[in-house]
Biopython code that builds the backbone (N, CA, C, O; Angstrom):
import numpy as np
from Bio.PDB.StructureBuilder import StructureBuilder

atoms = [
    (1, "UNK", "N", (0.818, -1.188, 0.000)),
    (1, "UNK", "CA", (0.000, 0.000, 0.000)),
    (1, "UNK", "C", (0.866, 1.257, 0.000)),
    (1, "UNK", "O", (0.333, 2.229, -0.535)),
    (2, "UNK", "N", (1.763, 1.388, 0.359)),
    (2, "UNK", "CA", (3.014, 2.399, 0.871)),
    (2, "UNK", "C", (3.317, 2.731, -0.726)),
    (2, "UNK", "O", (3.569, 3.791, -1.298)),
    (3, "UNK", "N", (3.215, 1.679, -1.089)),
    (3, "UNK", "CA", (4.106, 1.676, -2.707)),
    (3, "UNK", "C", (2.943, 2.608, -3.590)),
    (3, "UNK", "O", (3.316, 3.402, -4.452)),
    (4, "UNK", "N", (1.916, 2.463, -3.355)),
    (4, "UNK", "CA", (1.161, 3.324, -4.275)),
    (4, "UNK", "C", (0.583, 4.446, -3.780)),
    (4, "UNK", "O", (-0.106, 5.213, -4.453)),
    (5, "UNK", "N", (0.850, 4.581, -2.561)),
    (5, "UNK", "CA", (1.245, 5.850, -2.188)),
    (5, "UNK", "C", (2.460, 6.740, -2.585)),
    (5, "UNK", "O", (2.267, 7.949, -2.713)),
    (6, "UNK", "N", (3.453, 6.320, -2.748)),
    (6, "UNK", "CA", (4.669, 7.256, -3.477)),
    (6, "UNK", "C", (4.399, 6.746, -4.904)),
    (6, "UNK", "O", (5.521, 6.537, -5.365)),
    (7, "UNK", "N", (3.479, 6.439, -5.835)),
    (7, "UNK", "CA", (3.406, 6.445, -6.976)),
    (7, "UNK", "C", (2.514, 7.713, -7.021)),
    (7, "UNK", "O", (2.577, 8.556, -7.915)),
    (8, "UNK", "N", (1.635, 7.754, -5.906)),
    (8, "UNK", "CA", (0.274, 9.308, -6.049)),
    (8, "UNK", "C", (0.890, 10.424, -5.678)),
    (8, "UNK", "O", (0.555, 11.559, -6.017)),
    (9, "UNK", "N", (2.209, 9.995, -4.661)),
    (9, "UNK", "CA", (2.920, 11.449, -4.475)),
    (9, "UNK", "C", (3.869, 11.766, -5.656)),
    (9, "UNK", "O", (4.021, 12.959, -5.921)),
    (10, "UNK", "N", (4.506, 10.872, -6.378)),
    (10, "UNK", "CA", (4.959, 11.354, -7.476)),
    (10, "UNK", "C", (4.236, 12.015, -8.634)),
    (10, "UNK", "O", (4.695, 12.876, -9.385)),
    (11, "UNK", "N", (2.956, 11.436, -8.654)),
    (11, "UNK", "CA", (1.972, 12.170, -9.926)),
    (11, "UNK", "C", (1.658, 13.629, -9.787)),
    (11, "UNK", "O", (1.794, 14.506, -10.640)),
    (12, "UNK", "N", (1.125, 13.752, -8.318)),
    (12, "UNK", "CA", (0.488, 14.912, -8.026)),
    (12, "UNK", "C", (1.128, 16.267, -8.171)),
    (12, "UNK", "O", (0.608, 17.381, -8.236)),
    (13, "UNK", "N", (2.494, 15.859, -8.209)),
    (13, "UNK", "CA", (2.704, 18.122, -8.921)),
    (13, "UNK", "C", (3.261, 17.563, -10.424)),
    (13, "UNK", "O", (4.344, 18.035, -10.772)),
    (14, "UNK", "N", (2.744, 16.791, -11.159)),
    (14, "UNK", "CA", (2.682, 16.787, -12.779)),
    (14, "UNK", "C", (1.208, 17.310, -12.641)),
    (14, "UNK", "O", (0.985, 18.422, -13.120)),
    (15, "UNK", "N", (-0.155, 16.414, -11.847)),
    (15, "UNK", "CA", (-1.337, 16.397, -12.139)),
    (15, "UNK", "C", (-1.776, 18.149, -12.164)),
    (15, "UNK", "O", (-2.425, 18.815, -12.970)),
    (16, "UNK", "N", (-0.926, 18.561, -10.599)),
    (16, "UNK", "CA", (-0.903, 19.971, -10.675)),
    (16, "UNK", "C", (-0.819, 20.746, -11.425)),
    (16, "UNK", "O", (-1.658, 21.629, -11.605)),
    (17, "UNK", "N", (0.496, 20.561, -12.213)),
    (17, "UNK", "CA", (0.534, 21.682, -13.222)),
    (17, "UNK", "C", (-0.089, 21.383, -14.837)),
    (17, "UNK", "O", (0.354, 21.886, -15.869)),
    (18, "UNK", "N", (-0.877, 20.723, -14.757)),
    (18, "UNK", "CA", (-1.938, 20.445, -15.955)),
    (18, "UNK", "C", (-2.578, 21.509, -15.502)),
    (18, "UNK", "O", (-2.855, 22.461, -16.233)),
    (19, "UNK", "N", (-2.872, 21.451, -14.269)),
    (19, "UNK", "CA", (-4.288, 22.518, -13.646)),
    (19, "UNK", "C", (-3.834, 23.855, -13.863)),
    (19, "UNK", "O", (-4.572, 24.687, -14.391)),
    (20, "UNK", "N", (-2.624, 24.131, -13.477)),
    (20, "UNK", "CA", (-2.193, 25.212, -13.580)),
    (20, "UNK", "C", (-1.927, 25.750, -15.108)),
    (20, "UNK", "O", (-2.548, 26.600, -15.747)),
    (21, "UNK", "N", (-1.164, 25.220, -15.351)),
    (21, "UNK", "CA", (-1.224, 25.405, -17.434)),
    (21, "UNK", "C", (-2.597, 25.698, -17.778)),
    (21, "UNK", "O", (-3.006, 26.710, -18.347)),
    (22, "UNK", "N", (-3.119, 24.921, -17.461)),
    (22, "UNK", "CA", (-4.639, 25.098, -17.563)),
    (22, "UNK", "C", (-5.310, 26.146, -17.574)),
    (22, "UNK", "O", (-5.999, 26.573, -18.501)),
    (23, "UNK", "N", (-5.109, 26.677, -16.379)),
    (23, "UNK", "CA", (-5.474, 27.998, -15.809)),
    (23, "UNK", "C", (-4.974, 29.258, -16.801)),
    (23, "UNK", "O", (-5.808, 30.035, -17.265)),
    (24, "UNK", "N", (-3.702, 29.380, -17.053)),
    (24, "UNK", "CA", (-3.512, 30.242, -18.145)),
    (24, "UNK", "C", (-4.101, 29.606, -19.773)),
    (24, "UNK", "O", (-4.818, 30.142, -20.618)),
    (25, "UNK", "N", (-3.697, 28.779, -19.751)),
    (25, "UNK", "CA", (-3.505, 28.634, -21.657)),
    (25, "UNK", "C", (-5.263, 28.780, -21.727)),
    (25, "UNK", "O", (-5.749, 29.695, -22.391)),
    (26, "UNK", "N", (-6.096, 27.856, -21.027)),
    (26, "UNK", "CA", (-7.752, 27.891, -20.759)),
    (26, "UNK", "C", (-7.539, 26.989, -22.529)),
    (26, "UNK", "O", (-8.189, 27.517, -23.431)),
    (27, "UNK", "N", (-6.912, 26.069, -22.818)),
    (27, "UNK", "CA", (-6.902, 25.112, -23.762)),
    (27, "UNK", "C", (-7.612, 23.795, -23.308)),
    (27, "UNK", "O", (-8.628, 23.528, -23.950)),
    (28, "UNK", "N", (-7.398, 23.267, -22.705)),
    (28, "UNK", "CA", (-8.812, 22.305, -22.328)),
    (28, "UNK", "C", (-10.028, 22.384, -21.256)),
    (28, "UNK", "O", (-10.039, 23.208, -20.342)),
    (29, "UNK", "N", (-10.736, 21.722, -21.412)),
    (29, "UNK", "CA", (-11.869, 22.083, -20.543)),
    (29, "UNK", "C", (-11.894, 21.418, -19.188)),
    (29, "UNK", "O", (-10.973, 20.664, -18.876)),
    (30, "UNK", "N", (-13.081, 21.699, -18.215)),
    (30, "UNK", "CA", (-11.985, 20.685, -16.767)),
    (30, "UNK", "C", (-12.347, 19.522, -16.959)),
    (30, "UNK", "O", (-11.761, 18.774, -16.177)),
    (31, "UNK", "N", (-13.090, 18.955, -17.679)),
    (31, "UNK", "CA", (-13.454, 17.217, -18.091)),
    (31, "UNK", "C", (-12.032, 17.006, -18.683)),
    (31, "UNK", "O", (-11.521, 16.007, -18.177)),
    (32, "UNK", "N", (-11.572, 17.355, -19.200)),
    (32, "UNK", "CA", (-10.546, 16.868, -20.540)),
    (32, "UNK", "C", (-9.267, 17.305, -18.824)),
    (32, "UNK", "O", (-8.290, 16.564, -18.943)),
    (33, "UNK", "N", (-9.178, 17.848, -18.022)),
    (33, "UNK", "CA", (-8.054, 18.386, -17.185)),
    (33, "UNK", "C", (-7.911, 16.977, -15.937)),
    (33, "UNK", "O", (-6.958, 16.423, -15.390)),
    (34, "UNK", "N", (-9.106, 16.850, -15.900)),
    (34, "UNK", "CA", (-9.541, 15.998, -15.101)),
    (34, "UNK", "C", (-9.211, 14.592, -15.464)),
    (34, "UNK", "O", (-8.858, 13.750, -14.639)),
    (35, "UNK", "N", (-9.332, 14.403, -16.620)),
    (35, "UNK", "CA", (-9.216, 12.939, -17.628)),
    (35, "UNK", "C", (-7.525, 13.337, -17.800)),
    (35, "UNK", "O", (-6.937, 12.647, -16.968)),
    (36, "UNK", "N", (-6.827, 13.936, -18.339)),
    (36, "UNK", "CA", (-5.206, 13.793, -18.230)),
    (36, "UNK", "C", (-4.708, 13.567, -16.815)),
    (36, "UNK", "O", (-3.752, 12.808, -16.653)),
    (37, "UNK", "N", (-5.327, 14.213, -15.691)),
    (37, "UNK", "CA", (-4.573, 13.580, -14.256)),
    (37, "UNK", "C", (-4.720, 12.279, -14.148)),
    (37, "UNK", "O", (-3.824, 11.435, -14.186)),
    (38, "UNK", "N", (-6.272, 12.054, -13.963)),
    (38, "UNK", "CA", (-6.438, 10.452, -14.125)),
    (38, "UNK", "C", (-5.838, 9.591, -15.134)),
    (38, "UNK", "O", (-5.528, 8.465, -14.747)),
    (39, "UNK", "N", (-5.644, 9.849, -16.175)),
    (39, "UNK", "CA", (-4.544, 9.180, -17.075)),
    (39, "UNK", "C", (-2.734, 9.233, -17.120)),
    (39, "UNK", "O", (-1.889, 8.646, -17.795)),
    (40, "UNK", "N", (-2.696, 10.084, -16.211)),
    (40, "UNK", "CA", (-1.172, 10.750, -15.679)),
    (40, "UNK", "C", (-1.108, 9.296, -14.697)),
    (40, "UNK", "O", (-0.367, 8.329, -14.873)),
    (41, "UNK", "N", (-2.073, 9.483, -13.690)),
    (41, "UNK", "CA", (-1.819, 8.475, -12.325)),
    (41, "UNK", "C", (-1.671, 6.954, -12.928)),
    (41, "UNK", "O", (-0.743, 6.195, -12.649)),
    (42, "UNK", "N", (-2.911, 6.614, -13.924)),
    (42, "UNK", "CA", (-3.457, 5.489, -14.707)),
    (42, "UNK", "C", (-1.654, 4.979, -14.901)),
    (42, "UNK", "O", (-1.049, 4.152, -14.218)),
    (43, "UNK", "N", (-1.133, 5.804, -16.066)),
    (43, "UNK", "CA", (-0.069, 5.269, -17.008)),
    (43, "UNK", "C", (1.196, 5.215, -15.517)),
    (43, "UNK", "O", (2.045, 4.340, -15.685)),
    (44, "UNK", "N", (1.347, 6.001, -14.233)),
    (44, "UNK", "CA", (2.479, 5.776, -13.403)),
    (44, "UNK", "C", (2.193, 4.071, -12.785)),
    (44, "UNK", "O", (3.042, 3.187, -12.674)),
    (45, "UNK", "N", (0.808, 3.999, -12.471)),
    (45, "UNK", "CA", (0.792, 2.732, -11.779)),
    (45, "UNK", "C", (0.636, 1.530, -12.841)),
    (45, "UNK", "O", (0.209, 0.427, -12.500)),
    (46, "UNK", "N", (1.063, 1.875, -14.305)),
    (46, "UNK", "CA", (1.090, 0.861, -15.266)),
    (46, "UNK", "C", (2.480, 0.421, -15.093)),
    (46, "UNK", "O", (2.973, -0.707, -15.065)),
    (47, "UNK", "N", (3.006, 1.640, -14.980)),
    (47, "UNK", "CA", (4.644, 1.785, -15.216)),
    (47, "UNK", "C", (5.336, 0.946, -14.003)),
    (47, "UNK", "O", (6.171, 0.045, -14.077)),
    (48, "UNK", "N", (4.666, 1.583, -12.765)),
    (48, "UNK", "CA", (5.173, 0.593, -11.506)),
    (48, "UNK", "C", (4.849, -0.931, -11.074)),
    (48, "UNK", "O", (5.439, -1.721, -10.337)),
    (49, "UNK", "N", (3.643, -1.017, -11.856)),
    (49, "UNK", "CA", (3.430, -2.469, -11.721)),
    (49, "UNK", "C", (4.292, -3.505, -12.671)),
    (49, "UNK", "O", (4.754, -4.614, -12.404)),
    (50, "UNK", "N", (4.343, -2.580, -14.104)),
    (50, "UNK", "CA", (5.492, -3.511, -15.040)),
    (50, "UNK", "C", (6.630, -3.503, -14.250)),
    (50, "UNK", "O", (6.830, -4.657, -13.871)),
    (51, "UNK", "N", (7.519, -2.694, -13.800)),
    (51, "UNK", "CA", (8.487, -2.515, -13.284)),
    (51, "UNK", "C", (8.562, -3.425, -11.443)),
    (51, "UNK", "O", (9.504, -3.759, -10.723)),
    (52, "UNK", "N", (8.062, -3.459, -11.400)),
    (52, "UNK", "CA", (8.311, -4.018, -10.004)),
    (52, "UNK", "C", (7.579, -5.849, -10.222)),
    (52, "UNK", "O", (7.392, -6.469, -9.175)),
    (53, "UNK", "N", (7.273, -6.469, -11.404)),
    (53, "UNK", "CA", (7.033, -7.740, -11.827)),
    (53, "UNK", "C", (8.214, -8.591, -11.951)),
    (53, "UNK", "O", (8.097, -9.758, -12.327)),
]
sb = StructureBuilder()
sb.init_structure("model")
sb.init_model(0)
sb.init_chain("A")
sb.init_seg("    ")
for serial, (resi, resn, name, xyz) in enumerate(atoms, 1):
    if name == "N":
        sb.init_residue(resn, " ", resi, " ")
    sb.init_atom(name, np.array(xyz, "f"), 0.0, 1.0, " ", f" {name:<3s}", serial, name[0])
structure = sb.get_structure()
């Protein structure tokens, strides 16, 4: 459990600065901002599960 906890602390200031980019550029909408974090986290715990097999 520990382990995918430092996979969510590693995502979260990428997931951040989607939001923030966000905030200036106003290029996607918050569905589409919302769907890249969740796909940010998605593809780290793909990455850590291949990797730690």
């Amino acid at each position: 459990m520990l382990d995918h906890a430092i996979v969510v602390a590693a995502c979260a200031p990428f997931q951040f600065l989607i939001g923030v980019w966000n905030t200036r550029s106003r290029w996607l909408t918050p569905g589409e901002v919302r769907f890249w974090g969740v796909a940010l986290f998605v593809a780290a715990e793909f990455a850590y599960l291949g990797l730690s097999s």
